[in-house]
GUBAKOL-554234 format. One line per field, with one value per residue: residue in one letter; x, y, z of N, C-alpha, C in turn. Coordinates in steps of 0.1 Angstrom, whole numbers, plus 5000, padded with zeros to 4 digits. Example, Ala and Ser with C-alpha at 12.3 -4.5 7.8 and 13.67 -1.06 7.14 Angstrom:
BEGIN
r c(A | S) $
n_xx c(5132 | 5128) $
n_yy c(4943 | 4978) $
n_zz c(5078 | 5071) $
ca_xx c(5123 | 5137) $
ca_yy c(4955 | 4989) $
ca_zz c(5078 | 5071) $
c_xx c(5132 | 5129) $
c_yy c(4967 | 5000) $
c_zz c(5078 | 5079) $
% end
This chain:
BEGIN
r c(X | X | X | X | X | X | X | X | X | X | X | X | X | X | X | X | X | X | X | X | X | X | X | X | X | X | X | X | X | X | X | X | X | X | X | X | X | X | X | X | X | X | X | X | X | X | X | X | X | X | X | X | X | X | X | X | X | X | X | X | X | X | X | X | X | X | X | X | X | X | X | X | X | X | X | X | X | X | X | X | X | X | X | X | X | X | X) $
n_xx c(8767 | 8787 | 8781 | 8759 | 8770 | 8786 | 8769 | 8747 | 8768 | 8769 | 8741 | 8738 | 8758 | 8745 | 8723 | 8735 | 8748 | 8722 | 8707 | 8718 | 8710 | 8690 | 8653 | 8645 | 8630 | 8591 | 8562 | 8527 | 8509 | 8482 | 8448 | 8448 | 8467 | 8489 | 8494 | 8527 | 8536 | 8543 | 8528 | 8537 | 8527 | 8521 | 8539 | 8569 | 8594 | 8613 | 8637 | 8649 | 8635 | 8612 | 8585 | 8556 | 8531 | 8524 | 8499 | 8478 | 8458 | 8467 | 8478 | 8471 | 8455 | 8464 | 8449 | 8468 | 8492 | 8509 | 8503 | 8513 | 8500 | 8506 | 8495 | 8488 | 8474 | 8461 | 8469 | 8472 | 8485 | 8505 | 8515 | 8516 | 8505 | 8509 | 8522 | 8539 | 8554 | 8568 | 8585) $
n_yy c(8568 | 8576 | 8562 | 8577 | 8602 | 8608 | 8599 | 8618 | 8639 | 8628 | 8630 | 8653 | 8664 | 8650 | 8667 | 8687 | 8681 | 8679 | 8700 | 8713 | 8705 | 8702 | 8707 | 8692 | 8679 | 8666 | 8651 | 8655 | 8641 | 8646 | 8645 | 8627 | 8604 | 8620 | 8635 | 8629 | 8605 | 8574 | 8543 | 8512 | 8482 | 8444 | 8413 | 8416 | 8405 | 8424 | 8424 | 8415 | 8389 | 8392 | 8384 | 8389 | 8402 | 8431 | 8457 | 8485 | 8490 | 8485 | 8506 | 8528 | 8568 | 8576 | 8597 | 8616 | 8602 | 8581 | 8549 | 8515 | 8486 | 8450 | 8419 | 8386 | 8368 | 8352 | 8365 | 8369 | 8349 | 8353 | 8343 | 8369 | 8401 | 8439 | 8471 | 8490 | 8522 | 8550 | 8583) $
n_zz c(2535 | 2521 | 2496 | 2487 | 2483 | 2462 | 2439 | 2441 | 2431 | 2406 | 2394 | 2394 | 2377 | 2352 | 2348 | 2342 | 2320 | 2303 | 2303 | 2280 | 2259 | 2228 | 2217 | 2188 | 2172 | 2179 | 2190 | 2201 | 2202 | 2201 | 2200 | 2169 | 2149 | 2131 | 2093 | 2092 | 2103 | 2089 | 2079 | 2079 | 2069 | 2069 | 2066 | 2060 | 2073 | 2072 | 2075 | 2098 | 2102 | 2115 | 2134 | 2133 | 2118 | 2107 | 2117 | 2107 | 2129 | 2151 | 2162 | 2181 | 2198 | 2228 | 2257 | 2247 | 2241 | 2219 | 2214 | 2210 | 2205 | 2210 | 2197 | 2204 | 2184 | 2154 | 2123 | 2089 | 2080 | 2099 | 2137 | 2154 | 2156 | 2154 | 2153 | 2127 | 2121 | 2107 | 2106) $
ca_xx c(8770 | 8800 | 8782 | 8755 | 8775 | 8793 | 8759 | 8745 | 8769 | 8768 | 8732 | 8736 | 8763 | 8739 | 8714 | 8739 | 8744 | 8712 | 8704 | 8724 | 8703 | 8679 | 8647 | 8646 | 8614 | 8580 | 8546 | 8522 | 8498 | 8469 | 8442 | 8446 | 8480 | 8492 | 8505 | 8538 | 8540 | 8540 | 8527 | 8543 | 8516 | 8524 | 8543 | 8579 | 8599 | 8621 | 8657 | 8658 | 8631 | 8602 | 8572 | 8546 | 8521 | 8519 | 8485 | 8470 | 8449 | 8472 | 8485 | 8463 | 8462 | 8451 | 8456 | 8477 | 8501 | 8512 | 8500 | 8511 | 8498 | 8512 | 8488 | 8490 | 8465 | 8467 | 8465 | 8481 | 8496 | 8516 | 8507 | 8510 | 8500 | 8517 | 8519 | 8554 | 8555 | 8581 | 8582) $
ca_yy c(8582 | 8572 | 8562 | 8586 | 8622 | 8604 | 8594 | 8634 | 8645 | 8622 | 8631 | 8668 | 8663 | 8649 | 8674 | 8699 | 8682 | 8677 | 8713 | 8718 | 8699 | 8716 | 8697 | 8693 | 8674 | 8662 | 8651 | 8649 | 8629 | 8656 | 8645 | 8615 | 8601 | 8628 | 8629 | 8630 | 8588 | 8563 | 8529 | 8499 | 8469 | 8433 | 8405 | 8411 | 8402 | 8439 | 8423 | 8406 | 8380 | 8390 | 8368 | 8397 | 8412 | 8446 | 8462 | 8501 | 8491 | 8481 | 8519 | 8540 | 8573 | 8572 | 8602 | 8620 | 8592 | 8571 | 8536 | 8503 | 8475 | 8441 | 8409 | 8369 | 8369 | 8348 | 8370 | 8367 | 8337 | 8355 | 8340 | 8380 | 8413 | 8445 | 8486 | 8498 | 8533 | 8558 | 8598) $
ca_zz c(2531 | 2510 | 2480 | 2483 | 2477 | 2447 | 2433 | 2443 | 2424 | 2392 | 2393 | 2394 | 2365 | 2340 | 2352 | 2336 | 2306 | 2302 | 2300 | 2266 | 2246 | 2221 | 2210 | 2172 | 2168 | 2185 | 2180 | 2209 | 2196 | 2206 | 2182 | 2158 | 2143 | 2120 | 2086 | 2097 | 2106 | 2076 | 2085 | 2070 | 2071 | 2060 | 2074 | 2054 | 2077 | 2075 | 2073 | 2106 | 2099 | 2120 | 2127 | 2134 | 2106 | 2106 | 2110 | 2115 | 2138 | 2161 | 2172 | 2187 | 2205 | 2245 | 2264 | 2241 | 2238 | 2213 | 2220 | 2198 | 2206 | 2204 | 2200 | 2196 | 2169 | 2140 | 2110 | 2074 | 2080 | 2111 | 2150 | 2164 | 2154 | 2158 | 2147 | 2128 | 2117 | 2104 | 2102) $
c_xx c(8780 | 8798 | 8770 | 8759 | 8781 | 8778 | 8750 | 8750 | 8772 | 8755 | 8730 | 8746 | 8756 | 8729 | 8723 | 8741 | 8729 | 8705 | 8708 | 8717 | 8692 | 8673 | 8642 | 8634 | 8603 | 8567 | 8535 | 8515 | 8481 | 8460 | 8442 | 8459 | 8483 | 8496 | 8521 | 8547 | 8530 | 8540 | 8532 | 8533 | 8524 | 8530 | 8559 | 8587 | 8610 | 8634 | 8657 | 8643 | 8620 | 8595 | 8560 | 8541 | 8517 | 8509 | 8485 | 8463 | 8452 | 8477 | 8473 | 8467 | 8452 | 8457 | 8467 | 8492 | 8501 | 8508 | 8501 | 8511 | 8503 | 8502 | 8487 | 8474 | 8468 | 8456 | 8473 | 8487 | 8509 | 8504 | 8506 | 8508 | 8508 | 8517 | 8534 | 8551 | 8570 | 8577 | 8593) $
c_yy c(8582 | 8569 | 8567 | 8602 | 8615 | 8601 | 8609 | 8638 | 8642 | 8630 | 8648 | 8668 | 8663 | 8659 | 8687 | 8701 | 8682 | 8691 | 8719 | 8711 | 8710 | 8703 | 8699 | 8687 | 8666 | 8657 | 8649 | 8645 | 8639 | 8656 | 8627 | 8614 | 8607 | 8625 | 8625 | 8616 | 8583 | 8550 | 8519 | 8486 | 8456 | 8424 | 8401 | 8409 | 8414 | 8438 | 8417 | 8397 | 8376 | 8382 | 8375 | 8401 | 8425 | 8455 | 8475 | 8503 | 8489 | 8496 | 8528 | 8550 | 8576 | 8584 | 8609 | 8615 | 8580 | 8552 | 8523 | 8487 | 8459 | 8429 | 8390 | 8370 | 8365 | 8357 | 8372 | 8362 | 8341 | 8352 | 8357 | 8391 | 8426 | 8459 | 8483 | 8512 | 8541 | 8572 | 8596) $
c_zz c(2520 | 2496 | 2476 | 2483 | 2462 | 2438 | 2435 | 2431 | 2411 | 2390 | 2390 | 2382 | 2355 | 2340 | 2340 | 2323 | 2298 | 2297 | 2288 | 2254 | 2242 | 2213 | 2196 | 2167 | 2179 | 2180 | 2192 | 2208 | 2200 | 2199 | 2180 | 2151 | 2128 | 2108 | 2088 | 2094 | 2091 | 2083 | 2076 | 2079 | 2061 | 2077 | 2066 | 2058 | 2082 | 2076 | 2087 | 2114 | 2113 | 2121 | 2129 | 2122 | 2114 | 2104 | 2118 | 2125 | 2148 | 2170 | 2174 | 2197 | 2214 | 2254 | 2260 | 2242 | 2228 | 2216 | 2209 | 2206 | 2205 | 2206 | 2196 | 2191 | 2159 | 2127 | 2097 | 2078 | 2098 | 2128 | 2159 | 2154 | 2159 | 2149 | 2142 | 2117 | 2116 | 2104 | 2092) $
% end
């Protein structure tokens, strides 16, 4: 009992902050991957010397969810495969 009221009322805390947030952006994927997201394809490494190649065909959407794939696949010289996108 001792360290469930202290853990109640953490829980009910963040609950409060939690309620002051305000959502500023979204995308529910409802459909097909909008303009919105820019894909970056390749295998440049990105500044901290990846070993994946970057393909389109790796993200798809399932259930109105975002879905990126990750796969050992040798393609362009890289052993995996793998989605990166930006908005």
């Amino acid at each position: 009992m001792r360290i469930l009221v202290p853990a109640l009322l953490a829980a009910a805390s963040s609950l409060t902050h939690a309620q002051g947030w305000q959502l500023v952006w979204s995308d529910e994927f409802n459909g097909s991957i909008g303009p919105n997201w820019v894909f970056e394809t390749g295998a440049g490494g990105w500044g901290n010397n990846e070993l994946q190649y970057y393909r389109r065909e790796n993200a798809t959407i399932e259930n109105n969810a975002l879905v990126i794939t990750a796969k050992r696949e040798n393609f362009g010289g890289a052993a995996y495969t793998s989605a990166r996108m930006k908005t």
